[in-house]
C-alpha positions as CSV (number, residue, x, y, z in Angstrom):
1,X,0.0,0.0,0.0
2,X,0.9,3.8,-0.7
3,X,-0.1,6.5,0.5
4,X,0.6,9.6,-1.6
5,X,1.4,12.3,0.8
6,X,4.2,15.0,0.9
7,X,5.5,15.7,4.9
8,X,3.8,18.7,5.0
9,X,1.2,19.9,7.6
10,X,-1.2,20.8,5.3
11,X,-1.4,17.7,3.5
12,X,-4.4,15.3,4.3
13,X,-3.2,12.2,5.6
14,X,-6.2,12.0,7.8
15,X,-8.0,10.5,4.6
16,X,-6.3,7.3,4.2
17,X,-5.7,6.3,8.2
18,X,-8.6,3.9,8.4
19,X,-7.4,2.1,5.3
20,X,-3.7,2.0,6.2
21,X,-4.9,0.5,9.3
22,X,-7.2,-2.2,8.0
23,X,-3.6,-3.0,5.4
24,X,-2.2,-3.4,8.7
25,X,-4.3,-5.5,10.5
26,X,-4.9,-8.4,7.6
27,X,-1.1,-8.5,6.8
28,X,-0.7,-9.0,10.8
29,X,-4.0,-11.8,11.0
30,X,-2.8,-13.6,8.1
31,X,0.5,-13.9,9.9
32,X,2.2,-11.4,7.5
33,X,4.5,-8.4,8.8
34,X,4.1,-4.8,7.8
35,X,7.1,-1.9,6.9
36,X,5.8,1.0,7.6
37,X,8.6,3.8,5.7
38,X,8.9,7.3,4.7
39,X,11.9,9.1,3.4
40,X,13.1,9.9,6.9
41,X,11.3,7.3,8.8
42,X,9.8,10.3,11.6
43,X,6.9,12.1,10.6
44,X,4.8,10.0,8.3
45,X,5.9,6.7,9.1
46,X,5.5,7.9,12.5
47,X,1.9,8.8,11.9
48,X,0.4,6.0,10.5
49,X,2.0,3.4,13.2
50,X,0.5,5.6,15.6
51,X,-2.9,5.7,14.0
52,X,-2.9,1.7,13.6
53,X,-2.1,1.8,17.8
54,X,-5.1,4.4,18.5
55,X,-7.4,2.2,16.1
56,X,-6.0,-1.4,17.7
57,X,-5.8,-0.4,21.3
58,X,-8.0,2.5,21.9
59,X,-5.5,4.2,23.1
60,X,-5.4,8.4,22.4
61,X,-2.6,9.9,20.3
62,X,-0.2,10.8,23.1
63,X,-0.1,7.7,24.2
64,X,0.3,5.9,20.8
65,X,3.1,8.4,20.2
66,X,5.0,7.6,23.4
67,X,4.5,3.9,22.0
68,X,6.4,4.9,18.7
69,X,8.7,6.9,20.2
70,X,9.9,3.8,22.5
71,X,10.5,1.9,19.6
72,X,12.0,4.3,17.8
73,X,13.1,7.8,19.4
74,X,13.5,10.5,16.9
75,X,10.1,10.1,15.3
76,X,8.1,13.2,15.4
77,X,5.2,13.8,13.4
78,X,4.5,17.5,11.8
79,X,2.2,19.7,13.5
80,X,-0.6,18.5,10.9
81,X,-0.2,15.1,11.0
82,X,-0.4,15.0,14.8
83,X,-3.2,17.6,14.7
84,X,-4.7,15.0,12.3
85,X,-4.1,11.9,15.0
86,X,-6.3,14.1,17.6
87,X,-9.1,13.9,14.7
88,X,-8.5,10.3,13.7
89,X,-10.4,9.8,17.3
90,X,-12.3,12.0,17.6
91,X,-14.0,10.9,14.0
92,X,-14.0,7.5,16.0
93,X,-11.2,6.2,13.1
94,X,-13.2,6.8,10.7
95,X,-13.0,10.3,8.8
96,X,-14.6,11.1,5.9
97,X,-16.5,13.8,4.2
98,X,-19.7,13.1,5.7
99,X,-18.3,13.1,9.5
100,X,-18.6,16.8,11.0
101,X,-15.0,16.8,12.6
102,X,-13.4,16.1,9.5
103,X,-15.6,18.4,7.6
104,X,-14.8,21.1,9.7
105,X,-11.5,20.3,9.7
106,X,-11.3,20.4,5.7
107,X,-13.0,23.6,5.8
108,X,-10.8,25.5,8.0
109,X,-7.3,23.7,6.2
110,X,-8.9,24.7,2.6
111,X,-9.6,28.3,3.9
112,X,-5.6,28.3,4.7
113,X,-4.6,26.8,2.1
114,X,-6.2,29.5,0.2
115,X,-5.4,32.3,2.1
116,X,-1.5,31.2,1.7
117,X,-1.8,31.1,-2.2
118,X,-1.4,27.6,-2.0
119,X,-5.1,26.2,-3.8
């Protein structure tokens, strides 16, 4: 699986947690193993491993950070990723254009976006 995302906090990564996580979880129950990568292995990486942990263990994004960071300690997800994480529950794992937090969220990021010349 790829997800096409630049490290950038304006980019929507929020999108493709629930299916990155469901990847994870049949390659794991079919007795598979997952590499999760990104260029530098800290922010994106980072990200979706924590989602997967938040989605698995119903655990909130500090914690499945501090989870991440014991197995590997320079991760660090940008501002808009972990922004994003804080979503991914709220949106009970499972954002999408019809859920009001990630509508919202959409909104107000589109309304930068614009504002910055950037769409």
């Amino acid at each position: 699986m790829r997800i096409p995302v630049e490290d950038v906090d304006y980019e929507d990564i929020l999108i493709h947690l629930p299916s990155a996580c469901q990847f994870i979880e049949e390659a794991l129950r079919s007795g598979g193993n997952v590499l999760v990568h990104c260029v530098q292995g800290i922010s994106r990486s980072a990200t979706v491993v924590a989602a997967y942990l938040m989605w698995r263990r119903r655990v909130n994004t500090t914690e499945a950070l501090e989870m991440v960071r014991a197995a590997r300690d320079q991760i660090w997800p940008n501002p808009g990723f972990q922004e994003q994480l804080v979503l991914f529950e709220l949106c009970q794992y499972a954002p999408s254009p019809s859920n009001g937090y990630y509508a919202s969220w959409r909104v107000r990021l589109d309304r930068r976006l614009k504002a910055a010349g950037l769409r």
